[in-house]
N, C-alpha and C positions, 0 to 999 in steps of 0.2 A: 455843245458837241465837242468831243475831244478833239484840240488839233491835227492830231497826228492822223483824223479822217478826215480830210480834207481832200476834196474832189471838185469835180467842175461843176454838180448840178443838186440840189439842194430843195427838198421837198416834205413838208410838212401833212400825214395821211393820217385821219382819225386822232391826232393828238401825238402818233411816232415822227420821230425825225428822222428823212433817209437821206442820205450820203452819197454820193455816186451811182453807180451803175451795178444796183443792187438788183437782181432776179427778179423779177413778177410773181413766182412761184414763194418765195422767203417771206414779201413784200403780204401776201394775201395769206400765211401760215402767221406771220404776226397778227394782221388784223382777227384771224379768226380764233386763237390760244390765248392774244388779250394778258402776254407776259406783264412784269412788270418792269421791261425796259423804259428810256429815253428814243432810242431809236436802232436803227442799224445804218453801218456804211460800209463802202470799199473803198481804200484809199488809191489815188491814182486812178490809172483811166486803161483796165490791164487787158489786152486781146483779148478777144473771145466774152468778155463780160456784153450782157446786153448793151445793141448799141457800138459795143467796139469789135465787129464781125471783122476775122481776118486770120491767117495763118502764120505760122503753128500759134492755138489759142495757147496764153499763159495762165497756169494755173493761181490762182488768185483766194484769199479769204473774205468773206461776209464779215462782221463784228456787228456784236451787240455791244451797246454802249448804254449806261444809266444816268440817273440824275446828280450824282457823286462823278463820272467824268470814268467809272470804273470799264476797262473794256476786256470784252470775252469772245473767245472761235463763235460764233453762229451756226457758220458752214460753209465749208471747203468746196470749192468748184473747180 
């Protein structure tokens, strides 16, 4: 997992690596499209991400990450 996603919580689902406080909705769109990433993360711990409920939420990105360490947008929340 790239460092630069490095988060507080760290979760191994069907074979993907998840990163932080990654969506439910993102988390169950990978399981069922069967990309061919390594995983997804969010780096830090950003308001409003699942889990960090609070005001005004900050807008934060998703990344896909591979098994080369290569990372890409997911999706914008």
């Amino acid at each position: 997992m790239p460092r630069s996603l490095d988060s507080c919580h760290t979760a191994v689902v069907q074979g993907y690596v998840i990163e932080g406080h990654v969506p439910a909705d993102l988390i169950k769109k990978v399981l069922a499209d069967k990309p061919s990433l390594q995983g997804l993360g969010v780096a830090g711990m950003p308001i409003g991400s699942p889990g960090m409920e609070g005001s005004p939420p900050q807008p934060y990105n998703v990344m896909a990450f591979d098994k080369n360490g290569d990372i890409q947008l997911y999706a914008h929340r």
